[in-house]
Every structure is written in C-alpha cells, then in structure tokens.
C-alpha positions in Angstrom: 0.0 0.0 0.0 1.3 3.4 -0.7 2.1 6.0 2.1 -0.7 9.2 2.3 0.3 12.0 0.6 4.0 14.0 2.1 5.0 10.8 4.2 7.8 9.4 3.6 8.6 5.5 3.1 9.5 3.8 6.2 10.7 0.5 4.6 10.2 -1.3 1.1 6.8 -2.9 2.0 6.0 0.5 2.2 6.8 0.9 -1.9 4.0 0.5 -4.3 4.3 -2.6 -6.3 4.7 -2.7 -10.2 4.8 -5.3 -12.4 7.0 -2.7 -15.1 7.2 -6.0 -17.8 3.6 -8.1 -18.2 2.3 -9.6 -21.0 -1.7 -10.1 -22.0 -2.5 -12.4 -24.7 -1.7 -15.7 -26.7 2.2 -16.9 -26.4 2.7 -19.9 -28.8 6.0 -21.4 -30.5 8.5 -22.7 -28.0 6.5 -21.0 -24.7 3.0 -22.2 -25.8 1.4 -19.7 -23.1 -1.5 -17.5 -22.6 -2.8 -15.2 -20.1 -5.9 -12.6 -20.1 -6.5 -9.7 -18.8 -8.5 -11.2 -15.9 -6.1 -14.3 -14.9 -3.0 -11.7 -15.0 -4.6 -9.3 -12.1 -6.0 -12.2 -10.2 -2.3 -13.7 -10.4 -1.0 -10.4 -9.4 -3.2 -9.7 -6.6 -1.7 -11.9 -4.2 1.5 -10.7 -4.4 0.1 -6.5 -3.8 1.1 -5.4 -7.7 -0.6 -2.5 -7.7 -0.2 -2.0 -11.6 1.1 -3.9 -14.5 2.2 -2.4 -17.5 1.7 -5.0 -20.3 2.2 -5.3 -24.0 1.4 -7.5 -26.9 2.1 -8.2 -30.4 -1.5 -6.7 -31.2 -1.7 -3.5 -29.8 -5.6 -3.8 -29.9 -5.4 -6.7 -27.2 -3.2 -4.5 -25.0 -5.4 -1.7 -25.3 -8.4 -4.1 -24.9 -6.9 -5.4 -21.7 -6.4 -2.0 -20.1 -9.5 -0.4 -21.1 -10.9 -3.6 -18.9 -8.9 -2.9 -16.0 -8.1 0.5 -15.7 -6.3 0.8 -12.6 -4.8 -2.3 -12.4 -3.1 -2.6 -16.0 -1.6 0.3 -18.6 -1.4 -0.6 -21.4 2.8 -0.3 -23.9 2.3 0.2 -27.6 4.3 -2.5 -29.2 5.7 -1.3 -32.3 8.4 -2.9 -34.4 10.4 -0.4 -37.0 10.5 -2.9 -39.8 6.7 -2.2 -40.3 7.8 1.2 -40.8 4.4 3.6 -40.1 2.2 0.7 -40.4 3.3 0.0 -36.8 2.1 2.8 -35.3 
C-alpha cells in the first residue's frame, strides 16, 4: 500500500508494487502460453502489484486489456520499426 500524501517511506513494504514488464494475450511457439486480462490481475493480486504495464504483439489486445482494468493494468504500444508507419 502506498504511504498518504507528504509521508515518507518507512521501509520497502511501504513501496508500491509494479509489475513494469507483463504480458496479456496468446504466447505460442516454443512458450505455448497465454494469459488474459482477468487471470494476469487475479495472479498479481496476491503478491500487492498495484499495476502492471503490459504489452502484446496486437496492440488492440493490450489496449483491450487496459481499457478492462483501468487501474490495475496500462497498457505499452508494441511497435516494431521494420513495419515502418504501419506499426504505429
């Protein structure tokens, strides 16, 4: 839990937690995984991640995923500069 506002952190339980590298969506080839929106903040919640900033392949998932959990997920464009505009 984060401290109240002008308080300063006694100790790193007091730190928020965030996941800064999570992943929504279908993982195939050699990882053959998946994960949605739902199972990745349930997964988190045990552990007090505050927010998780995810990204996939298809941006539209990621932005899916965020729009469904608002304060528990931001969503990461995931662009790659070979696709030259066409990834943005």
């Amino acid at each position: 839990m984060s401290p109240k506002k002008n308080e300063p952190f006694s100790t790193t339980d007091d730190l928020p937690k965030i996941d800064s590298h999570a992943h929504v969506g279908v993982f195939g080839s050699w990882c053959n995984v998946s994960v949605t929106a739902d199972e990745l903040v349930s997964l988190s919640a045990p552990y007090g991640v505050e927010k998780s900033i995810i990204s996939y392949p298809d941006n539209k998932i990621t932005l899916e995923a965020s729009a469904r959990h608002p304060q528990k997920l931001t969503a990461l464009a995931w662009l790659n500069p070979a696709e030259g505009l066409k990834a943005a």
